[in-house]
N, C-alpha and C positions, 0 to 999 in steps of 0.2 A: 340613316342620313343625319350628320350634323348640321344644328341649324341657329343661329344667329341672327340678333335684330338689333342695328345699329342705329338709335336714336340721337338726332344731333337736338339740344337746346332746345324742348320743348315745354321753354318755359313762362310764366303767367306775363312779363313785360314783352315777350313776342307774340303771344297764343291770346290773350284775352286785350279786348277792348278799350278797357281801363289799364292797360301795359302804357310803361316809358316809351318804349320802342314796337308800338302792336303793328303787324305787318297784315295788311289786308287779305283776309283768306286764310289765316293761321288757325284763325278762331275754329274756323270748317273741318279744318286739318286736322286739328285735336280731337275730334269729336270722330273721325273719320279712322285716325289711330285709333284711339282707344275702342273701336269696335272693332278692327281688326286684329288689336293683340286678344280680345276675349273670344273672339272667331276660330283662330288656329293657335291656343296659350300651350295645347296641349303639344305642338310642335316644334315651339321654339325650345331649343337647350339653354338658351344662354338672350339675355337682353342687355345691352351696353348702352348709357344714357348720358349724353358727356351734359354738362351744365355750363356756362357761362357764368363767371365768378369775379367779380369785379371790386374792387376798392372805389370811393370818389374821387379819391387822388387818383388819375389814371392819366396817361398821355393821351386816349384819345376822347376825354371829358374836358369841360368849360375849366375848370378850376385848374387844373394843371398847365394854362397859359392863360397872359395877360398880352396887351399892347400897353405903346407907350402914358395910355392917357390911362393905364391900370381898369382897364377892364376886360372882361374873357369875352372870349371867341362866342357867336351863338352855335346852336346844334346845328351841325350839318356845312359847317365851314371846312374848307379844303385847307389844309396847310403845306405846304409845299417845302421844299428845300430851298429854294430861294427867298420865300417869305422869313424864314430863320436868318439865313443871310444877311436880308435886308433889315432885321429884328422890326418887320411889321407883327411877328409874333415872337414873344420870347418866354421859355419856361420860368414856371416859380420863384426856380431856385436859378440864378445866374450863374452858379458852379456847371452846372447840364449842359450848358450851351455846345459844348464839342459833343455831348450825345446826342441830343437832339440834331442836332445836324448830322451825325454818323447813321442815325435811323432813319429821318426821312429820306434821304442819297439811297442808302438800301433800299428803302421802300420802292423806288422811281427804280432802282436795278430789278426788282424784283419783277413790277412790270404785271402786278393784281390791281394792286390799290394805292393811291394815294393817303397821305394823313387824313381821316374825315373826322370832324368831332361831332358825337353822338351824345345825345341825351343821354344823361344817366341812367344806367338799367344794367338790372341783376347785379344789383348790389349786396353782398354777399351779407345771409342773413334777413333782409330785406324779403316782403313779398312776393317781389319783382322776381327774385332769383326761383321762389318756389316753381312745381310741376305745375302747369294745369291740369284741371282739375278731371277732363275726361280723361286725358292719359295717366294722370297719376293714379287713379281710381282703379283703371286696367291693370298700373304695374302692381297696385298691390293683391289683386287678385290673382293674377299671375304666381307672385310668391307664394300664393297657399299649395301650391305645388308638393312641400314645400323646394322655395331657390330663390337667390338673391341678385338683385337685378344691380351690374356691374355700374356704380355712377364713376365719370368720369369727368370733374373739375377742370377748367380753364380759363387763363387770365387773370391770375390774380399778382400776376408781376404785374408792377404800375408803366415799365419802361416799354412797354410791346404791346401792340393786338395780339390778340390769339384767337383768332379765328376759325383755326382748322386744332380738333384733337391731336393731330399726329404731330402737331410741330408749331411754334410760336410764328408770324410773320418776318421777323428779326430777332433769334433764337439770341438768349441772352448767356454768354460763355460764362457766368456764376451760377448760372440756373437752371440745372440739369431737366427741370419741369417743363422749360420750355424750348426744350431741343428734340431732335427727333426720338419721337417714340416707338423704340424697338419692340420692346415687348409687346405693345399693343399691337405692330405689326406684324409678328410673328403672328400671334392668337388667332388674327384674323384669317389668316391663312390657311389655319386649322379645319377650318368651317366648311364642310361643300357648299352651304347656302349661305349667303348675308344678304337681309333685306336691310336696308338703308334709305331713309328719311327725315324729315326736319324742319329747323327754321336757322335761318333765311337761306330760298336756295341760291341768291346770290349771293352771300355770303359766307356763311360758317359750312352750310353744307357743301356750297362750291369749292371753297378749302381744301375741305375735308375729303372731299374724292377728289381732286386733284393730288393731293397727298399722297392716298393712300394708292391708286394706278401709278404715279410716281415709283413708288416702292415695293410694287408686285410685278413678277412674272406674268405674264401675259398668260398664263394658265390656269392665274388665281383670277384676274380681272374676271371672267366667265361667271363666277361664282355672286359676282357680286349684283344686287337684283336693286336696281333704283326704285322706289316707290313715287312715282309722280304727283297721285292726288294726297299728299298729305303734307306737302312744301312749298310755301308760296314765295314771294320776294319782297325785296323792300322798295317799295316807288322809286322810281328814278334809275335803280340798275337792274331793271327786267333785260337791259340788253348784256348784260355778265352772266345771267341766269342762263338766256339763251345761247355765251357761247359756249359755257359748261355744258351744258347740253347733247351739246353737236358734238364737243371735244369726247365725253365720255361714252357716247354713241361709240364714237369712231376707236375708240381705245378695245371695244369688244364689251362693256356694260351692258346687262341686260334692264329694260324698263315694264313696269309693270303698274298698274293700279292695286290699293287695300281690298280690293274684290278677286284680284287674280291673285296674289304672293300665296305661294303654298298651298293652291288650293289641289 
């Protein structure tokens, strides 16, 4: 049996305390992972770790918009296609203005998420960006295997979320990085098992298996095994967490606790 463990963003500004963006219960979650990859290290073939990789120049960071009396957005402000419109917010660079207006419009078709501007985090290089520190501790114990644990970067175009591994929010047509990921799709497919877990599960991990059932056979979906206790949400959209939930239930997803995967 091939076996696969898809970790989304379990990193120090989501997982610890002292994070930009610490998601309540992440902290638990880390600590929960990392006892579970040392539990069954000897049954995963493969660990996939996607990271979160951000610039501060970013569209959905403070500095990357101003209003008219020149000052940014606080964290967690909505921005909308209309507010562009209206230029109650306008980007940096006044050149943008027909993108930014092409992105947020996309965003509202897409019908996930609105513009949110976040706190800075996982700033590439940065702290922020590193593992925490129970999972990172597992993955390297894991590689004495020896094996090398698959990281996978996102986000580090300024013009897009990128939320979900497999594909940017508004896939940028210069930026092959942030268009759909075939080959990561194919791989996964490979796998009889993929245990999948993370932060946030409304978020990046909601993406991310939204994504990836998107772009499987219904014969691979089976395969894929949700870890529940090790992914928490970000206050305010525990209701996205739970319709992800219901949605992957019902697609054929199997769910599981770090006590049951592989046992």
């Amino acid at each position: 049996m091939k076996t696969c463990l898809l970790i989304v963003d379990p990193q120090n500004d989501f997982c610890n305390p002292n994070g930009a963006l610490f998601v309540p219960g992440a902290d638990a979650d880390a600590v929960r992972l990392g006892a579970m990859i040392d539990r069954i290290r000897s049954k995963l073939d493969t660990i996939k770790v996607t990271l979160d990789s951000h610039h501060r120049l970013h569209i959905a960071n403070p500095i990357f918009w101003r209003n008219a009396a020149g000052d940014h957005p606080s964290p967690f402000t909505i921005i909308t296609k209309e507010d562009v419109q209206n230029s109650l917010w306008m980007p940096f660079d006044p050149g943008l203005y027909a993108r930014v207006l092409f992105y947020t419009e996309q965003l509202e078709k897409n019908g996930r998420y609105q513009l949110c501007i976040w706190p800075e985090h996982c700033l590439i290089g940065a702290w922020g960006q590193t593992v925490a520190d129970p999972v990172c501790q597992s993955l390297l114990r894991w590689e004495d295997r020896p094996a090398v644990v698959n990281w996978l970067a996102k986000g580090s175009n300024i013009y897009t979320e990128h939320y979900s591994v497999v594909q940017a929010d508004v896939p940028d047509t210069s930026d092959p990085g942030t268009q759909l990921n075939t080959v990561l799709l194919n791989d996964l497919q490979s796998y009889d098992v993929i245990g999948f877990t993370g932060e946030a599960l409304s978020h990046c991990v909601a993406n991310t298996g939204q994504d990836i059932v998107a772009n499987f056979a219904f014969r691979y979906i089976r395969k894929i095994h949700l870890i529940t206790d090790c992914s928490s949400s970000v206050p305010g959209f525990t209701h996205i967490a739970d319709s992800f939930l219901s949605e992957m239930k019902a697609s054929g997803m199997q769910f599981c606790t770090s006590v049951d995967f592989l046992t």
